[in-house]
DRENKEVEX-86962 format. One record per residue: z, y, x of N, C-alpha, C in turn; residue in one letter. Coordinates in steps of 0.2 Angstrom, whole numbers, plus 2048, in hexadecimal, padded with zeros to 3 digits. Layout:
// residues N
ZYXZYXZYXA
...
This chain:
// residues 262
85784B7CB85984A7D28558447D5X
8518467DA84F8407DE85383A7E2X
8548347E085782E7E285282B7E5X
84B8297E68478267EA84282A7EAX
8408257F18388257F48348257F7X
8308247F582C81F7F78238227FBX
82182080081D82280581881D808X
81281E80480B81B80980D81C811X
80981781580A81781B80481A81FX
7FE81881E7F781A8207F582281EX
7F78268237F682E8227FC83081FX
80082F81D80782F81980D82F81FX
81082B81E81582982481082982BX
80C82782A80882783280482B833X
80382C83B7FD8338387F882E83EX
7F283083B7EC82D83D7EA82D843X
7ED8358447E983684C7EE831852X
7F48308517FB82C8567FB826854X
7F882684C7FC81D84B80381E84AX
80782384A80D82284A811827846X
81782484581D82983F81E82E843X
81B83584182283C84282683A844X
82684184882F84084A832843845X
83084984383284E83D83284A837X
82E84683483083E82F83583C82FX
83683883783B834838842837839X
84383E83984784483A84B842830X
84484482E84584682784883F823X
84483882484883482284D831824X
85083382785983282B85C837827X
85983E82585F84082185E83E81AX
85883B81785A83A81185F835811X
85E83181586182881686A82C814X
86C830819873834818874836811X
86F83880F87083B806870835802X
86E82E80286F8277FF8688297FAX
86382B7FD85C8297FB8588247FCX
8588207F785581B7FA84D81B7FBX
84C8187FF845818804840812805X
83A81480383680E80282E810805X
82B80B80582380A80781F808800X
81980B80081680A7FC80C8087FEX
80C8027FE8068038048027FE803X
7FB7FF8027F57F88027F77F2808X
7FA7F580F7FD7EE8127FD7E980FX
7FD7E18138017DA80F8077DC815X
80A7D88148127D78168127D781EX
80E7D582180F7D482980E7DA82AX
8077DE8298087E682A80B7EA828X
8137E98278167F182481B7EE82AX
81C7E782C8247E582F8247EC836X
81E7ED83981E7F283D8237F783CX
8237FC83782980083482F7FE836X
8337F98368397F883A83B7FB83FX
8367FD8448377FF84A83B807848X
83680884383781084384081183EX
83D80D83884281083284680A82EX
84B80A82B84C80382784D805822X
84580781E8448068188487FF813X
84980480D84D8008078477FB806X
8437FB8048407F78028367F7801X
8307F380082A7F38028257F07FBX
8207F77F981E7F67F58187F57F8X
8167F07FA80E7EB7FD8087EA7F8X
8037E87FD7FD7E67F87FA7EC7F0X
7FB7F27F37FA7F57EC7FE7F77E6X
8057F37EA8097F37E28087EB7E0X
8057E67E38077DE7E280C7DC7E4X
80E7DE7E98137DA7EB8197DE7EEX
8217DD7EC8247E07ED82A7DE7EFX
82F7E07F48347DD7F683A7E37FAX
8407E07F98467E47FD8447E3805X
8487E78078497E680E84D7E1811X
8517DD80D8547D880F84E7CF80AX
8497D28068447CD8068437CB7FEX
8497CF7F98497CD7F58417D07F0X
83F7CA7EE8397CD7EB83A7CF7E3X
8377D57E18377DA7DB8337DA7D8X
82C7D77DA8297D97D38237D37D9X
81C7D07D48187CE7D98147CD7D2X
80B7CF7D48077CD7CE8017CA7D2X
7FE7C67D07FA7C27D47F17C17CFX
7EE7C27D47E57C27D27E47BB7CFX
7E27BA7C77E07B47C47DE7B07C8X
7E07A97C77DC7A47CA7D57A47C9X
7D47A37C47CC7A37C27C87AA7C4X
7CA7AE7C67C67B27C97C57B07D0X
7CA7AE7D47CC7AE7DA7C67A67DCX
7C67A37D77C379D7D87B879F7D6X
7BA7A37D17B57A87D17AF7AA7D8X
7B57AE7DB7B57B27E37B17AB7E7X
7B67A57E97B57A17EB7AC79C7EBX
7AB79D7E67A479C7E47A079E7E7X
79F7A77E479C7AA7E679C7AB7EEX
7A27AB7F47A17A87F779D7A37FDX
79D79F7F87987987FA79179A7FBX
78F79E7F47887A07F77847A67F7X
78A7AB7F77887B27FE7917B3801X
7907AE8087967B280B7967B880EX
79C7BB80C79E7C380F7A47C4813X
7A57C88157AD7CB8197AF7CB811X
7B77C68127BB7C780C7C27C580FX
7C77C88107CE7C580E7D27C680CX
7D47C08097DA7BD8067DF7BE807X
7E57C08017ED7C18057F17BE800X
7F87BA8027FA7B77FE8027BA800X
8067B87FE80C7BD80180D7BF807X
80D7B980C8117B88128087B7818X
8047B78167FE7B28167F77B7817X
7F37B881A7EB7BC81A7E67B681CX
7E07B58187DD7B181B7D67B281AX
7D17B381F7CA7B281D7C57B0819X
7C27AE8147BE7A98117B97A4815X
7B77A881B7B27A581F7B47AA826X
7B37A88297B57AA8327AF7B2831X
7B17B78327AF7BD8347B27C1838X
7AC7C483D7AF7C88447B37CE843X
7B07D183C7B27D78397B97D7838X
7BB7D28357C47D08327C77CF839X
7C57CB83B7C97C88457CA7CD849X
7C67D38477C67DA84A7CA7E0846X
7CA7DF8417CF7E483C7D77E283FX
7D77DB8407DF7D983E7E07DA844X
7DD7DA84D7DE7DA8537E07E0855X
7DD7E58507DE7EB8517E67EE84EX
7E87E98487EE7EB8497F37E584CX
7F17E48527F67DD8577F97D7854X
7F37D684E7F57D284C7F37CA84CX
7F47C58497EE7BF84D7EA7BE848X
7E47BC8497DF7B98447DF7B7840X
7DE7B98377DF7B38337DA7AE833X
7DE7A782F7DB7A28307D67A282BX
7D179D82A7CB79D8257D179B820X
7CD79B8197D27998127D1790810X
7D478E80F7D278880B7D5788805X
7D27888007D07867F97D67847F6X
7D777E7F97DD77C7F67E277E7F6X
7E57837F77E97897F97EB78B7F0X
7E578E7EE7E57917E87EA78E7E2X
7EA7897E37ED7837E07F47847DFX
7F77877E57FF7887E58007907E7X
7FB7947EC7FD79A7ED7F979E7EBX
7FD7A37E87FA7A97E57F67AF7E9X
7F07B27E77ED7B57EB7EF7BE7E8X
7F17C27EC7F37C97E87F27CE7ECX
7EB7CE7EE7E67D07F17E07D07F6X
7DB7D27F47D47D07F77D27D77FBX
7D17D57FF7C97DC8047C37D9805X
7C07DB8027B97DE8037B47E0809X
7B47DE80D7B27E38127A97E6815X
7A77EC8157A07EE81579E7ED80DX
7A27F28097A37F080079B7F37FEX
7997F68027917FA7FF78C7F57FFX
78E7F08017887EA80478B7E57FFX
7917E57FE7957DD7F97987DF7F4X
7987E67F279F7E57EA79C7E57E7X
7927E27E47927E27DE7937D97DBX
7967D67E17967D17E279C7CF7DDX
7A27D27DD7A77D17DA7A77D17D2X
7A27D47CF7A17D87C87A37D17C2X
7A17CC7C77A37C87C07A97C67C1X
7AE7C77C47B57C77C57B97CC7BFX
7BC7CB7B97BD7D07B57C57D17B6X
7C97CD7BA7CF7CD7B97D27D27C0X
7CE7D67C27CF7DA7C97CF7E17C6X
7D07E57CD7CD7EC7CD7CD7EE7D4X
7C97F37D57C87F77DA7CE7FA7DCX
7D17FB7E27D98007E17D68067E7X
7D58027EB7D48087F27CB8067F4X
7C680B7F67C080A7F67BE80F7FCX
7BB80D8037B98108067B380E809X
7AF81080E7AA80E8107AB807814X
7B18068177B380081D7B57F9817X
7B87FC8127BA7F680D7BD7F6808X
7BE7F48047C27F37FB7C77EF7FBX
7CC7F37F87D37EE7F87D37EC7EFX
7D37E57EE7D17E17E77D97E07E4X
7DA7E47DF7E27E17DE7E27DE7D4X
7E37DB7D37E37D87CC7E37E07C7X
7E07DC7C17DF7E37BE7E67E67BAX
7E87ED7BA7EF7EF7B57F27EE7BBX
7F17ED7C27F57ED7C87F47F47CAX
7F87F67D07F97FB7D47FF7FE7D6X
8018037DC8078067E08098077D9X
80980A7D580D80C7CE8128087CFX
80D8027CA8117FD7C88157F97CDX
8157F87D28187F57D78227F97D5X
81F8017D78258077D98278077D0X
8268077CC8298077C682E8017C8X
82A7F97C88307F47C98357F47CDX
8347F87D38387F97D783F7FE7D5X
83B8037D38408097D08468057C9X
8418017C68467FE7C184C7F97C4X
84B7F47CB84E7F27CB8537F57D0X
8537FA7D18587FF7D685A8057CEX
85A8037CA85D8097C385980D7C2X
85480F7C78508157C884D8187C1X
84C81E7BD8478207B98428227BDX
83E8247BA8368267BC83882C7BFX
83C8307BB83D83A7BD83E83B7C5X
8458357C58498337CC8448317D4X
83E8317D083882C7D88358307DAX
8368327E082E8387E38298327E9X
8248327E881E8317EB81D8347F0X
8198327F58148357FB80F8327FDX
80A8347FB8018307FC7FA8357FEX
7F88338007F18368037EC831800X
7EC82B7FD7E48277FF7E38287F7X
7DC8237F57DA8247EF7DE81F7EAX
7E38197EE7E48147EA7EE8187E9X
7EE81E7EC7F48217EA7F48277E5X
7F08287E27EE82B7DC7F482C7D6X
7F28257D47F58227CE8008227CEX
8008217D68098217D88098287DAX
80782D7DA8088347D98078377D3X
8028357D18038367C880A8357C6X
80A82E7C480E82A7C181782C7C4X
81882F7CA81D8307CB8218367C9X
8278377C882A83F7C48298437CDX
8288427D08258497D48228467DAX
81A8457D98168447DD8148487E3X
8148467EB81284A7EC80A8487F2X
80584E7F480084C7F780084E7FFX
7FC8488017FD84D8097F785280AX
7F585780D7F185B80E7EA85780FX
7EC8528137E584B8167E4847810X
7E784980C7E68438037DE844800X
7DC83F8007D683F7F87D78457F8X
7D28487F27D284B7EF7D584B7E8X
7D48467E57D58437DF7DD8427E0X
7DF8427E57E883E7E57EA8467E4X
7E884B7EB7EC8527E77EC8557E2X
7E58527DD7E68577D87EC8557D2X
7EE84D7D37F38497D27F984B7D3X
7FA84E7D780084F7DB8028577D7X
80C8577D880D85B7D780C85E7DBX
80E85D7E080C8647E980B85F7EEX
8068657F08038637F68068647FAX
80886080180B86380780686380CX
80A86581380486581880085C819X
7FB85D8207FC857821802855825X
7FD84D82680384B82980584A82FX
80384E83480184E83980585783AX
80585983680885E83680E861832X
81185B83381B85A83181A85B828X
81585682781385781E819856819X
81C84F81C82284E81882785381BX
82985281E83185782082E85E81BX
82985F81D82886681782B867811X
82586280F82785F80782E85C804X
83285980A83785A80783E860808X
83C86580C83C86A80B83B86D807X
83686E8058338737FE8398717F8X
8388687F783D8687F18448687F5X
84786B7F984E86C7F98518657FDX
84F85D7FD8518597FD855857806X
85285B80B85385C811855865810X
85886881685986F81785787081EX
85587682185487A82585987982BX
86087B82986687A82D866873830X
86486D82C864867831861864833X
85A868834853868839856868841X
């Protein structure tokens, strides 16, 4: 029996072409909320870009950062792994003598390493205001639990002597860097244990590359039609996209919604 689940936002909950939740979604997760399914995010975001979702739904709780950083809807935090110092001071270095588009995330906190237009214009694009440049001494007290990459065809081979990372999500605009043995996995397994949850009880919803491993890894994975290639083959079933009422299908198919209370 499904008791949770859990849903990427970027082409998942959201459809690319609106920017915005289904209505057929937002249909769908009202009735699960009435069945006492708990309901989560699962998403490369840091924390200031998922509070958006408010508007729409109130989610149980928010698996951030890849699966680094994780917390209830009332704030309590579940699970949080963080990028070695020594790598991060690594980064730092290297830095100094080829700077690139890089930003920093720390819980609550995004920061640039050096002022780039490319970052000031990612973050304005989602209404947000510009991070600040980073100062060093940071490192010292706040933990960093994810890094972007930005134009990665020209700079990741720049990171290669960083051992304590990995590559989670990988596209032509940028790289999301999360500690290595990290991922949405492990985020939603912490999460699932501290709600009772076993693995069987979790269903997934992902499209990207860095949602592979949490459709794997969950007892009933599913993809959206707009997914990787690599995530469908992952998945137990494919639904449509999302753009074309993907989820409400999907949870149709497994029985978890009905037809009569469309």
């Amino acid at each position: 029996m499904i008791r949770a689940i859990f849903f990427d936002i970027d082409g998942t909950l959201l459809n690319p072409k609106t920017n915005r939740i289904p209505s057929s979604t937002l249909r769908a997760l009202h009735l699960l909320k009435r069945r006492e399914i708990k309901l989560f995010v699962a998403t490369g975001r840091p924390k200031s870009m998922v509070t958006f979702l408010d508007e729409y739904f109130p989610f149980d709780g928010f698996v951030t950062l890849n699966g680094q950083y994780c917390f209830t809807r009332k704030g309590d935090i579940l699970h949080k792994t963080a990028i070695p110092k020594q790598d991060m001071r690594q980064l730092l270095e290297i830095q100094k003598k080829t700077p690139f588009p890089c930003l920093l995330i720390e819980a609550e906190e995004s920061f640039m390493v050096n002022y780039q237009r490319q970052i000031a214009e990612h973050f304005a694009l989602q209404g947000l205001p510009v991070p600040k440049v980073y100062n060093a001494a940071r490192l010292e007290t706040n933990e960093i639990y994810q890094f972007l990459t930005y134009n990665p065809t020209q700079y990741a081979s720049l990171l290669a002597p960083l051992k304590g990372i990995e590559i989670t999500s990988a596209s032509p605009f940028c790289f999301d860097v999360i500690p290595k043995g990290g991922g949405k996995e492990v985020g939603i397994a912490a999460t699932a244990e501290h709600f009772g949850l076993n693995r069987e009880e979790v269903m997934v919803f992902g499209d990207g590359d860095n949602d592979c491993r949490m459709v794997s890894w969950a007892g009933t994975g599913v993809a959206m039609e707009n997914a990787q290639e690599e995530t469908k083959q992952a998945a137990d079933y494919v639904t449509a996209a999302v753009w074309d009422d993907g989820i409400e299908k999907a949870l149709l198919h497994f029985e978890l919604i009905s037809p009569e209370e469309l």
